[in-house]
GUKOL-759232 format. One record per residue (C-alpha): residue number from 1; chain; z, x, y. Coordinates in nm, 2 decimals, always signed. Example, Ala and Ser with C-alpha at 12.3 -4.5 7.8 and 13.67 -1.06 7.14 Angstrom:
REM residues 2
i 1&ch A&z +0.78&x +1.23&y -0.45
i 2&ch A&z +0.71&x +1.37&y -0.11
This chain:
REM residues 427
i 1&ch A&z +0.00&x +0.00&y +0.00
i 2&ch A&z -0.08&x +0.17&y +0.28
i 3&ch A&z +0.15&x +0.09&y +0.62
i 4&ch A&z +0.00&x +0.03&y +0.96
i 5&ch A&z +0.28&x +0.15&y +1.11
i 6&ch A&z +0.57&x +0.47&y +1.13
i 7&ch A&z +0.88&x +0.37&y +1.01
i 8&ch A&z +1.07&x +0.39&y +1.29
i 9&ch A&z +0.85&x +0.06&y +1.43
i 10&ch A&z +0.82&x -0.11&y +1.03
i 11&ch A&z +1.17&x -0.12&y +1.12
i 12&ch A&z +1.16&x -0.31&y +1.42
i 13&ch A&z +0.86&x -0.52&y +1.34
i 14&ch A&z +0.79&x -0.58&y +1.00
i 15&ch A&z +0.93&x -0.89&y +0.76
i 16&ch A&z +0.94&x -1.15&y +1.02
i 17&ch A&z +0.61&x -1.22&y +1.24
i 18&ch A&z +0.67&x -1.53&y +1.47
i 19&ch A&z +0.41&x -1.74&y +1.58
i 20&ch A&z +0.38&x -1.88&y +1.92
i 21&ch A&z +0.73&x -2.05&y +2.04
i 22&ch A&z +0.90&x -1.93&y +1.72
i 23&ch A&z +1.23&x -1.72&y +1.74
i 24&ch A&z +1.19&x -1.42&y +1.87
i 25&ch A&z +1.50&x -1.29&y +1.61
i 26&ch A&z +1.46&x -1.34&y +1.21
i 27&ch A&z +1.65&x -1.76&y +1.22
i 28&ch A&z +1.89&x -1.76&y +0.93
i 29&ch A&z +1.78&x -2.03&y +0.69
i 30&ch A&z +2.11&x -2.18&y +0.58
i 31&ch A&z +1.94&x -2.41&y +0.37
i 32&ch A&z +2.02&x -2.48&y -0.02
i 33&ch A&z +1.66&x -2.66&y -0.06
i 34&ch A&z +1.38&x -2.71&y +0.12
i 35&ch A&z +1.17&x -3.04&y +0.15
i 36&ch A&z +0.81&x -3.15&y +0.06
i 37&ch A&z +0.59&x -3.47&y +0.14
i 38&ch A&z +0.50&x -3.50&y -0.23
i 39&ch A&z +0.60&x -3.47&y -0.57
i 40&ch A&z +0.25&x -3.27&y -0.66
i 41&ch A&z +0.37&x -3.03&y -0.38
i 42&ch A&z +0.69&x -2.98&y -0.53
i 43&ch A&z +0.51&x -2.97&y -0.90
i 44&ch A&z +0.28&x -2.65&y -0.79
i 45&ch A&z +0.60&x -2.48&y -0.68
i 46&ch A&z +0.79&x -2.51&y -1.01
i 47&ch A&z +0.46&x -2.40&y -1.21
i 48&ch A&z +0.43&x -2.09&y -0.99
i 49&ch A&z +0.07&x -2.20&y -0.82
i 50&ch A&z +0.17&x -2.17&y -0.51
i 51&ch A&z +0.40&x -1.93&y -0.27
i 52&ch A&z +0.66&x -2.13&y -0.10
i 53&ch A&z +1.07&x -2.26&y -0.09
i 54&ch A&z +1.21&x -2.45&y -0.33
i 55&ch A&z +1.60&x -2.40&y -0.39
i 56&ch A&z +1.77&x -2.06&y -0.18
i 57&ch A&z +1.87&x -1.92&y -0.56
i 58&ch A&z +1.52&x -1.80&y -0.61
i 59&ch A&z +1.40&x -1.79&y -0.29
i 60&ch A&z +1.51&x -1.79&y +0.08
i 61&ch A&z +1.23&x -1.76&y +0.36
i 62&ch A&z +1.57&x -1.50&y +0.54
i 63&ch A&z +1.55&x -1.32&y +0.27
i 64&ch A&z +1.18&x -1.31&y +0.18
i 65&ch A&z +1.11&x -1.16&y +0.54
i 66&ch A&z +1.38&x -0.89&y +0.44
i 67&ch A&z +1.26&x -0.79&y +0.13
i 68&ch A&z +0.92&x -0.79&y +0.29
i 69&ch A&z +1.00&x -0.51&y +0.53
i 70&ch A&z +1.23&x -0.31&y +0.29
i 71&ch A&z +0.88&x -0.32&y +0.04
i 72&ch A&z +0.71&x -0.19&y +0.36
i 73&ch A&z +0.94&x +0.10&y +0.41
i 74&ch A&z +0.93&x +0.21&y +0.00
i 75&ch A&z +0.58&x +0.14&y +0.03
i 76&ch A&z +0.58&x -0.10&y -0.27
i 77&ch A&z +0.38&x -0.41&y -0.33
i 78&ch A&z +0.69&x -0.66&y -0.43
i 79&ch A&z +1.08&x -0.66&y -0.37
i 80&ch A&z +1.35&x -0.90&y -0.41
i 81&ch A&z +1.70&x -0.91&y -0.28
i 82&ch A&z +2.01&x -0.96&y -0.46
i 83&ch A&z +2.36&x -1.02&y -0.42
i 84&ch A&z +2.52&x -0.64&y -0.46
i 85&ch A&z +2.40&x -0.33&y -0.58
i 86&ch A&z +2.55&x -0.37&y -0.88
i 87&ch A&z +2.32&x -0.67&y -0.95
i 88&ch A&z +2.04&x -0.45&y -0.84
i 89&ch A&z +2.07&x -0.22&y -1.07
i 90&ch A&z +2.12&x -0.49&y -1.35
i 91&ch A&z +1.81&x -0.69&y -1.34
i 92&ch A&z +1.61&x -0.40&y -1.29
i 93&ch A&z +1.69&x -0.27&y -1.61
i 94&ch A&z +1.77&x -0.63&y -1.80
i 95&ch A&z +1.42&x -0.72&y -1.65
i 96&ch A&z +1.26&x -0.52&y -1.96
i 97&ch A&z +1.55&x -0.41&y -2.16
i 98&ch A&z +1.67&x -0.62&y -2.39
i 99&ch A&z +1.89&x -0.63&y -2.71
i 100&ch A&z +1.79&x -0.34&y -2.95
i 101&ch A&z +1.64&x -0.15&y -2.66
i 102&ch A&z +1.70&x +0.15&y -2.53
i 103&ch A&z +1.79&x +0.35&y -2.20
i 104&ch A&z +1.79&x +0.69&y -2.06
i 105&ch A&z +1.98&x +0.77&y -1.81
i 106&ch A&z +2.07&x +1.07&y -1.61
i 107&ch A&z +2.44&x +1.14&y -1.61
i 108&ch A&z +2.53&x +1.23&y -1.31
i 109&ch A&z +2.50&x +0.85&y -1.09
i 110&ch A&z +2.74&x +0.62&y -0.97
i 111&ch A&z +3.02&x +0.53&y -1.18
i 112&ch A&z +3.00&x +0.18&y -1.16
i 113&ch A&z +2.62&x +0.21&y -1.26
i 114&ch A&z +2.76&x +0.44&y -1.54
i 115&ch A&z +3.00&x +0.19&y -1.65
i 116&ch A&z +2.73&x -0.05&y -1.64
i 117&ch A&z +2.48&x +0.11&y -1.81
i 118&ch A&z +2.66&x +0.25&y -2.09
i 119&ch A&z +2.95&x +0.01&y -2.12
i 120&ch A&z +2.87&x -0.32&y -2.03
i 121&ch A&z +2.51&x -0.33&y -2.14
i 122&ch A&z +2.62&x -0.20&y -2.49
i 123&ch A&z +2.79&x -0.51&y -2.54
i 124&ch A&z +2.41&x -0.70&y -2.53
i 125&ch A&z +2.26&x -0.45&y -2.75
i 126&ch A&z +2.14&x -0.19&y -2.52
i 127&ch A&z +2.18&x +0.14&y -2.60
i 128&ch A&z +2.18&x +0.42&y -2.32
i 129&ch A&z +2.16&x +0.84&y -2.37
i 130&ch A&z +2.31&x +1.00&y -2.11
i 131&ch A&z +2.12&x +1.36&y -2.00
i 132&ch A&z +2.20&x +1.59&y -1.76
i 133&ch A&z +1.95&x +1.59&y -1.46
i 134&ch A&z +1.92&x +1.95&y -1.46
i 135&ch A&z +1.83&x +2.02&y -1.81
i 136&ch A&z +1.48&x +2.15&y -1.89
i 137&ch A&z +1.25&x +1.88&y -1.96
i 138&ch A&z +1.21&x +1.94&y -2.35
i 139&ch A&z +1.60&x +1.90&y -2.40
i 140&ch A&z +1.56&x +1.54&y -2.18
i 141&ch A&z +1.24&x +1.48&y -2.38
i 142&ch A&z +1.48&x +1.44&y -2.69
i 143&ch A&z +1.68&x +1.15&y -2.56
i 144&ch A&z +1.43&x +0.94&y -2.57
i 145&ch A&z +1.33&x +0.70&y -2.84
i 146&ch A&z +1.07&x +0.43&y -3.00
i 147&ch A&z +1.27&x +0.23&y -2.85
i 148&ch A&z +1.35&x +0.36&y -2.52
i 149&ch A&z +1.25&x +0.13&y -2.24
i 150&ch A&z +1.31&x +0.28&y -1.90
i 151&ch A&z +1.49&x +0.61&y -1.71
i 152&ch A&z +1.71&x +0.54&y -1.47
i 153&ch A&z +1.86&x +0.80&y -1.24
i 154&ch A&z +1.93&x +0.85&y -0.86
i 155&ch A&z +1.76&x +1.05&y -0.54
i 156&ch A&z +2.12&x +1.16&y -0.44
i 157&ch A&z +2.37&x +1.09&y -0.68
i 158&ch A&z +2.69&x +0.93&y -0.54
i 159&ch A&z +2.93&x +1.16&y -0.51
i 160&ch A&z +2.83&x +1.45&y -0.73
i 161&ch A&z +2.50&x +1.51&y -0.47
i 162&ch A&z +2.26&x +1.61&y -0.72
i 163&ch A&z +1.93&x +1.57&y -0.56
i 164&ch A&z +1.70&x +1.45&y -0.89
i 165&ch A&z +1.38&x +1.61&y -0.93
i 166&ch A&z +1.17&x +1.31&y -0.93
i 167&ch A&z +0.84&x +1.45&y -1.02
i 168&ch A&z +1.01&x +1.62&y -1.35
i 169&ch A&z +1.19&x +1.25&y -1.42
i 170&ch A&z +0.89&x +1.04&y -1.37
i 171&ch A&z +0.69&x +1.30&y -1.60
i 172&ch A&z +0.90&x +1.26&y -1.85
i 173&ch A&z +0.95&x +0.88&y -1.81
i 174&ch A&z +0.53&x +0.84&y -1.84
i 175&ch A&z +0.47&x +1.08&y -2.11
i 176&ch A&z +0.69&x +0.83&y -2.30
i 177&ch A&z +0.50&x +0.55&y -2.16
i 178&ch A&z +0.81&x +0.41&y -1.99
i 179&ch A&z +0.87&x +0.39&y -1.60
i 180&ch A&z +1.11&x +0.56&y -1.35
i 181&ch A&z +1.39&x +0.33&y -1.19
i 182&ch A&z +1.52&x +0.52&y -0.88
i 183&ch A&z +1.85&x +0.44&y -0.66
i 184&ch A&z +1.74&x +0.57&y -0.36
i 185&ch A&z +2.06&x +0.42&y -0.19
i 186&ch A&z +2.20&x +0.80&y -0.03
i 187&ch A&z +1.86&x +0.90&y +0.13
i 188&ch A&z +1.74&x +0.57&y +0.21
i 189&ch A&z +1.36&x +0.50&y +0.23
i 190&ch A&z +1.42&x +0.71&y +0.60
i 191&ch A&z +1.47&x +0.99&y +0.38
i 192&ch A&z +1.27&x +0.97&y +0.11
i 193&ch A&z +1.00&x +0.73&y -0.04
i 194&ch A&z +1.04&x +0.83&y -0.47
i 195&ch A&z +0.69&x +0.62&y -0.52
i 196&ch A&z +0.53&x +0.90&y -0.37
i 197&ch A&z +0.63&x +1.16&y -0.64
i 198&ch A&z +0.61&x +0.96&y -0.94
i 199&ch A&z +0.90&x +0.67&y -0.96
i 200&ch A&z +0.78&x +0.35&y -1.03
i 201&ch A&z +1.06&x +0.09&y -0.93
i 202&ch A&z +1.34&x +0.17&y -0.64
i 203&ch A&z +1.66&x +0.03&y -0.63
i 204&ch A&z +1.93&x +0.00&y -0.36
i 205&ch A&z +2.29&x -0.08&y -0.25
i 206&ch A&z +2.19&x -0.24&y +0.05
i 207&ch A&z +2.60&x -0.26&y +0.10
i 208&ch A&z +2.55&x +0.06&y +0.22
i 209&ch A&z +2.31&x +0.26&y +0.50
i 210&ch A&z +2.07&x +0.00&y +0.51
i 211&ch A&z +2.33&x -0.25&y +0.67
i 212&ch A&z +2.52&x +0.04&y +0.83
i 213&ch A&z +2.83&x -0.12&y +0.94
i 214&ch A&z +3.02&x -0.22&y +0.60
i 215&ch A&z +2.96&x -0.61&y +0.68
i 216&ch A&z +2.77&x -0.75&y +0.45
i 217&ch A&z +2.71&x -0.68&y +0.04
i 218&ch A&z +2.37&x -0.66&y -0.09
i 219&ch A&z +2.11&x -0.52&y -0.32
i 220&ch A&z +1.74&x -0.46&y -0.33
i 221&ch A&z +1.43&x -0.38&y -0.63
i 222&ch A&z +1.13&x -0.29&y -0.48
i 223&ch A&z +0.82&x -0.22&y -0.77
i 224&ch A&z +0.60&x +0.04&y -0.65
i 225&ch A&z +0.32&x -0.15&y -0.85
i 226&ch A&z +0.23&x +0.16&y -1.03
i 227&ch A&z +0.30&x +0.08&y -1.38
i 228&ch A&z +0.05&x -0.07&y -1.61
i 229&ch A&z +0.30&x -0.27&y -1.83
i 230&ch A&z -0.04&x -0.38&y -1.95
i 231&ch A&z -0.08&x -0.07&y -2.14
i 232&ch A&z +0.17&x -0.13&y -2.37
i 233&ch A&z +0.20&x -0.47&y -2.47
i 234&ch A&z +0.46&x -0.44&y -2.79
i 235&ch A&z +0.70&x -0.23&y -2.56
i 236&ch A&z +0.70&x -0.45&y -2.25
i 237&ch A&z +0.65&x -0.82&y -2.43
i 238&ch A&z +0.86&x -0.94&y -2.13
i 239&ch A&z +0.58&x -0.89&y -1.90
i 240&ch A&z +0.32&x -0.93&y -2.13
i 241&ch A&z +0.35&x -1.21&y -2.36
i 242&ch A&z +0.41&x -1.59&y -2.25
i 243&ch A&z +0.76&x -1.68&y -2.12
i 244&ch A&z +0.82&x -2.01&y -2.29
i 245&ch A&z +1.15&x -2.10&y -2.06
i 246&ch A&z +0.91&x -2.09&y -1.76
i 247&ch A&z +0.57&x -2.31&y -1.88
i 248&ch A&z +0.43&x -2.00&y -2.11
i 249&ch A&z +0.29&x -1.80&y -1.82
i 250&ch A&z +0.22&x -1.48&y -1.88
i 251&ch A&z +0.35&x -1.26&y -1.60
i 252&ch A&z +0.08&x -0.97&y -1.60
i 253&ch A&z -0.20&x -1.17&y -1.66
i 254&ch A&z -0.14&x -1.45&y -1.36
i 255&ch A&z +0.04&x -1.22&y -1.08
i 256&ch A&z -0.09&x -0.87&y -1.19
i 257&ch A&z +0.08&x -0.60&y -0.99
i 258&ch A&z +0.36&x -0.89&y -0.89
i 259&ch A&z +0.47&x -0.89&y -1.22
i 260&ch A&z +0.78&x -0.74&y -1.22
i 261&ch A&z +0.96&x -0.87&y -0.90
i 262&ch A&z +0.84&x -1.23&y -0.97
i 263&ch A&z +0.95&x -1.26&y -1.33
i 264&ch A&z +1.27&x -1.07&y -1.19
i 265&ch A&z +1.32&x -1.40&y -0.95
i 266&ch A&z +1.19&x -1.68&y -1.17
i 267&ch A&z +1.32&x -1.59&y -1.49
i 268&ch A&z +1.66&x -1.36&y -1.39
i 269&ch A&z +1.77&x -1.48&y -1.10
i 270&ch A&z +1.67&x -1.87&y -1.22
i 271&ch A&z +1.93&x -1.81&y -1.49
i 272&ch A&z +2.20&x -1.55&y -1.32
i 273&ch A&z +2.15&x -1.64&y -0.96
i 274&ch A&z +2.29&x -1.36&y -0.80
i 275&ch A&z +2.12&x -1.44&y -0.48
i 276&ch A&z +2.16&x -1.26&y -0.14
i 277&ch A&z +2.31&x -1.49&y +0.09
i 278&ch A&z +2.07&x -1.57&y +0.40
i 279&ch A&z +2.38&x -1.48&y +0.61
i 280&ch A&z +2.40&x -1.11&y +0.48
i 281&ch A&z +2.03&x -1.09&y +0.43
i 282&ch A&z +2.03&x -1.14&y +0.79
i 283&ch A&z +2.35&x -0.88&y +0.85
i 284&ch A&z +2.14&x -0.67&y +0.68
i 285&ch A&z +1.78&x -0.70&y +0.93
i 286&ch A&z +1.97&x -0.61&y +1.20
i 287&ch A&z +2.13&x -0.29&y +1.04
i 288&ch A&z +1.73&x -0.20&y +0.93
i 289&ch A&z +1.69&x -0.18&y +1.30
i 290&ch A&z +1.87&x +0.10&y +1.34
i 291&ch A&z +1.85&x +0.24&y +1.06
i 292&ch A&z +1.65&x +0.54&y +1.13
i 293&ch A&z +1.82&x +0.65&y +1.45
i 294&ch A&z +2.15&x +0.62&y +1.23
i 295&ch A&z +2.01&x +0.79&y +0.93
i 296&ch A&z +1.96&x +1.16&y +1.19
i 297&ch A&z +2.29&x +1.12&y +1.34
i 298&ch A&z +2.42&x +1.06&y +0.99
i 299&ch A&z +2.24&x +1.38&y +0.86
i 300&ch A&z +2.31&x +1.61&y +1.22
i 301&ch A&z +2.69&x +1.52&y +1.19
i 302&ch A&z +2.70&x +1.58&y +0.84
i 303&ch A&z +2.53&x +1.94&y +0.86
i 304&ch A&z +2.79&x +2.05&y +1.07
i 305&ch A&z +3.08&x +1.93&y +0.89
i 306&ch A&z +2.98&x +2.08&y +0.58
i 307&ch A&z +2.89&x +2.39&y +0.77
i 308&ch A&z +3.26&x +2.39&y +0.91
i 309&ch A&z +3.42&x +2.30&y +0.57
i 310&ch A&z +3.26&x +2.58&y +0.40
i 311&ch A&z +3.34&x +2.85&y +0.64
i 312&ch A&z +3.75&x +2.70&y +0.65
i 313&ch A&z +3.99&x +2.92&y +0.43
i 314&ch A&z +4.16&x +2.64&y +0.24
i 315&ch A&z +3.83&x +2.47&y +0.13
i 316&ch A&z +3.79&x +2.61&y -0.19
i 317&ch A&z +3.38&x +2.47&y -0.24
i 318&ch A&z +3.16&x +2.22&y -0.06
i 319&ch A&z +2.83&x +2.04&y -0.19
i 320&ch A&z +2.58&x +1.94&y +0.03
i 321&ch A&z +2.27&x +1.95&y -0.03
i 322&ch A&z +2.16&x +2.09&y +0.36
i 323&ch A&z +2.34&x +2.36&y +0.32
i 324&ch A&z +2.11&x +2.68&y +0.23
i 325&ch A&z +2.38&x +2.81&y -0.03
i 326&ch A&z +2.36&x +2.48&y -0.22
i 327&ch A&z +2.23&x +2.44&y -0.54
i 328&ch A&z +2.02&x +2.17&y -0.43
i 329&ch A&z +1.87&x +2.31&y -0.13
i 330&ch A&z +1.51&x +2.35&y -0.24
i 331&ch A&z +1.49&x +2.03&y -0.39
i 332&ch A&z +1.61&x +1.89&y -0.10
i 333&ch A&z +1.38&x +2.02&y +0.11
i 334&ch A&z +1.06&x +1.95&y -0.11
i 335&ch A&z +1.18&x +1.59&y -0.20
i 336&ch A&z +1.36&x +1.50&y +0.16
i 337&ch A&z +1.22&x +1.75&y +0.42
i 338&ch A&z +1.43&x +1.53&y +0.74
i 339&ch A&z +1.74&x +1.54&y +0.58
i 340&ch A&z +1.92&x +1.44&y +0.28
i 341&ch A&z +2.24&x +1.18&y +0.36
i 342&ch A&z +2.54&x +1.16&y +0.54
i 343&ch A&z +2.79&x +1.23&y +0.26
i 344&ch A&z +2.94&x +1.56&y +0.19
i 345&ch A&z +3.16&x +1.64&y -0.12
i 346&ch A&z +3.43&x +1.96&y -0.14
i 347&ch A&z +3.76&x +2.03&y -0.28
i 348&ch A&z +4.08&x +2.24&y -0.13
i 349&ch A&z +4.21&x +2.59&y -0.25
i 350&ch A&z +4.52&x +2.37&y -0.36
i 351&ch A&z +4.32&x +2.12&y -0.56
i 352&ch A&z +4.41&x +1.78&y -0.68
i 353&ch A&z +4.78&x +1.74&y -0.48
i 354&ch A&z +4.63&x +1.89&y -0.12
i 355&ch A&z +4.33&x +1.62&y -0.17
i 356&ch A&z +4.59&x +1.36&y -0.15
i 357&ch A&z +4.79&x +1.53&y +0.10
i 358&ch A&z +4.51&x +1.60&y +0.30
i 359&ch A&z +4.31&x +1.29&y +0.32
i 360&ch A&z +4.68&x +1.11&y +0.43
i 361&ch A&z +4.69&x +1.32&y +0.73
i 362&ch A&z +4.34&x +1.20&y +0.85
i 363&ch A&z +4.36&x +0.99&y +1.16
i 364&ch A&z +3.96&x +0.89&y +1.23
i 365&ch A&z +3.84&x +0.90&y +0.91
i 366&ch A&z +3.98&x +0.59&y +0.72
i 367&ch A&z +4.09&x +0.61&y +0.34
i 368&ch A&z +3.85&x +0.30&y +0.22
i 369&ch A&z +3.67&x +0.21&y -0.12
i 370&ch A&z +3.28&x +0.24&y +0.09
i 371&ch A&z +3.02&x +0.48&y +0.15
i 372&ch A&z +2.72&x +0.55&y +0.39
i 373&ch A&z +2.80&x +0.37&y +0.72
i 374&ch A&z +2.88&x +0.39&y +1.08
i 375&ch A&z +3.22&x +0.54&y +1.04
i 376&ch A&z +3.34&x +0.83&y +0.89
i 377&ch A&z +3.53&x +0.70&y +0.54
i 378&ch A&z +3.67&x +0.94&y +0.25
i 379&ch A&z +3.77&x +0.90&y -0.11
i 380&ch A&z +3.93&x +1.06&y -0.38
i 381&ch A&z +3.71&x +0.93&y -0.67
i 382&ch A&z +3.84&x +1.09&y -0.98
i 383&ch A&z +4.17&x +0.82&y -0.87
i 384&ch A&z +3.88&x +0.53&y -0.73
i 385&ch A&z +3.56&x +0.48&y -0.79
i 386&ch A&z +3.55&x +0.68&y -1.09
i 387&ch A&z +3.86&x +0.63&y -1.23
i 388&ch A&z +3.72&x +0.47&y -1.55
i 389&ch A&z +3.63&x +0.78&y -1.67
i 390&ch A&z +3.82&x +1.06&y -1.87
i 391&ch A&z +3.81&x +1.41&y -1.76
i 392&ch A&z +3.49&x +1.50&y -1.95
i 393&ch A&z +3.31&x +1.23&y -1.82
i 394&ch A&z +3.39&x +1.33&y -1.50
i 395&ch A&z +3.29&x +1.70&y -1.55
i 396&ch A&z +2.93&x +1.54&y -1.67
i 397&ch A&z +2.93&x +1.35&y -1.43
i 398&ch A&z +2.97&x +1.60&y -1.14
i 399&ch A&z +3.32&x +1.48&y -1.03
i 400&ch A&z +3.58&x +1.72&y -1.05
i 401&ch A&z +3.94&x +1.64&y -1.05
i 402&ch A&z +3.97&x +1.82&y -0.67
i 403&ch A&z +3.63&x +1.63&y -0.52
i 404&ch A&z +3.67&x +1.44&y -0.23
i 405&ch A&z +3.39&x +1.24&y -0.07
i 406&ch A&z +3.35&x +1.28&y +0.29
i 407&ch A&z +3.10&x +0.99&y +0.42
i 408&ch A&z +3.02&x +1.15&y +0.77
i 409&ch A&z +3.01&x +0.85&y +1.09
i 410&ch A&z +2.73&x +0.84&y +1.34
i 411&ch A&z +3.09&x +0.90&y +1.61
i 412&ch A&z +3.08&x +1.24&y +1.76
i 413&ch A&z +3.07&x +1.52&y +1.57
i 414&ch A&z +3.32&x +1.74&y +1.73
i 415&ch A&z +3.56&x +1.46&y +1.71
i 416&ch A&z +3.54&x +1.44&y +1.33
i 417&ch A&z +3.55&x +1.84&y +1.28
i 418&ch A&z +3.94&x +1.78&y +1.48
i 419&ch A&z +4.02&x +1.52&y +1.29
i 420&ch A&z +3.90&x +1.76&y +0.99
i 421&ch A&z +4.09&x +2.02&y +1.13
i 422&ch A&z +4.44&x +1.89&y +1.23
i 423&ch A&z +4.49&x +1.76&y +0.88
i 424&ch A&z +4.39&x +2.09&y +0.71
i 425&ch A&z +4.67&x +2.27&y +0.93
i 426&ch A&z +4.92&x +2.06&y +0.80
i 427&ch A&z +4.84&x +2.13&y +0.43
């Protein structure tokens, strides 16, 4: 899809087009259902033969202009919003996983996604092999099956800041005839677009930079169009065999590259209805606005912080993936040449009991369970977000006991290095 426009002005323009004497601003449609003159009319919607509103589960005209200009920024052909990015990442996968299938996943993503993936998922049948991200391709190459149905992994892991080598992922993923589902929450399509080097569907918490000021959950699948599910009919029969709860249509043949997203909204969201609400959906619009003048103060501020953390004498290591000793570095620069993300993760010379100590003593930066907006947060995930997890799936996963996860504000910088400061003095 190619985009008229930069994405500084998709931003601002794109989704919602009025027409003469409409709003000027995207209306929120607060609207369960939506009426027709005639029972035909109403008949062609329900049998998919024409685009319109029927009931704000499956669609919402809010939402459709959001997930129309999020589409535009990935440079995808078809998205769809969802309620969290939880639920994201769950119908992207369930959309053509299902029991006795199997997933392969890279081990270093979000542990809730981890729990979901290799816990919850389980319990309907799904399998999931975990592989490190930086293994050489023919040790990946083993994880996958006859079976195998996808590879899911992350741009910027959250917290462990591995940036993924996409091209080497979505390699892999097609030489085993399966596609590439990428989280692109951390570097945000600002950042980095993953169609452009191989992935084939993104995903995002939406909770997160996208609406930039922590008021409103959300999540969002955008399907690069890329993948012919067509190709392989007995691995995808999902897509390409007819889906008798919704009149036998046969999603590949009747909406070609659509397939995906809108057997994704009639078939999973008609039965789990974990729609965005057209209240958040437009929360979230007005955070896109700003997204990309947020997304450079995010990455500025957070270059100097983790250039001052790694030159203090009680900080015993800092990731960050700007940072030219990183491990990363490289990467980050072929994959996300403007900048990577706001978060930074390190850990003190005293370890676990200085973390606590430390992150106590803050007085700008709040202790909260969030990541990736306006103000600076941190988090001890080992004890939160990640606390499901024993010590060795922490070490795969990039968490260490010590890590705390520093998610840099757009405030001023110098006034978040003091706030750094006084609390390391005290420790």
């Amino acid at each position: 899809m190619s985009k008229q426009y930069e994405k500084e002005t998709i931003c601002i323009q794109s989704g919602w087009k009025p027409k003469n004497g409409e709003p000027r601003v995207l209306p929120i449609y607060q609207s369960t259902t939506f009426k027709y003159e005639t029972s035909e009319q109403m008949g062609r919607l329900f049998d998919l033969e024409e685009d319109g509103f029927f009931y704000t589960r499956l669609q919402n005209p809010t939402n459709e202009y959001v997930a129309a200009k999020i589409c535009e920024l990935e440079g995808g052909v078809a998205a769809m919003l969802t309620s969290s990015g939880q639920a994201a990442t769950y119908y992207a996968v369930f959309n053509i996983c299902e029991a006795g299938d199997h997933i392969v996943l890279s081990s270093t993503v979000y542990g809730g996604t981890f729990n979901l993936l290799t816990c919850t998922m389980k319990k309907m049948g799904i399998e999931c092999t975990v592989v490190d991200p930086d293994a050489p391709e023919e040790e990946i190459s083993k994880a996958f099956r006859e079976n195998t149905k996808c590879v899911f992994a992350e741009t910027i892991a959250n917290p462990a800041l591995v940036v993924l080598d996409i091209e080497k992922f979505a390699r892999l993923a097609h030489d085993h005839q399966v596609p590439l589902i990428v989280d692109n929450t951390f570097a945000t399509p600002i950042n980095c677009n993953p169609f452009e080097w191989g992935a084939d569907i993104v995903t995002h918490s939406t909770t997160k930079y996208m609406d930039g000021h922590a008021m409103s959950v959300g999540g969002c699948i955008v399907d690069s169009g890329n993948f012919d599910w067509t190709k392989y009919p007995e691995k995808f029969p999902g897509l390409c065999t007819p889906d008798e709860s919704y009149h036998g249509i046969t999603y590949t043949e009747k909406f070609g590259k659509a397939a995906y997203i809108t057997k994704a909204t009639s078939q999973l969201m008609r039965d789990l209805g974990s729609i965005q609400s057209p209240q958040n959906a437009f929360l979230l619009n007005v955070g896109l606005e700003t997204l990309p003048l947020r997304v450079e103060r995010h990455c500025y501020n957070a270059q100097k912080v983790a250039e001052y953390l790694e030159a203090h004498e009680k900080v015993a290591w800092v990731n960050y993936p700007g940072l030219k000793s990183n491990k990363y570095y490289e990467l980050a620069q072929k994959y996300m040449p403007k900048g990577t993300c706001g978060v930074i993760s390190f850990g003190l010379k005293g370890g676990r009991a200085a973390a606590s100590e430390m992150m106590d003593k803050l007085k700008l930066a709040a202790i909260v369970t969030h990541v990736a907006d306006a103000r600076t947060c941190v988090l001890h995930p080992a004890s939160h977000t990640h606390r499901q997890m024993n010590d060795e799936q922490l070490v795969e996963a990039g968490v260490a006991p010590d890590l705390i996860r520093f998610s840099v504000g757009i405030e001023n910088v110098k006034d978040i290095i003091a706030d750094l400061d006084q609390a390391l003095s005290q420790i």
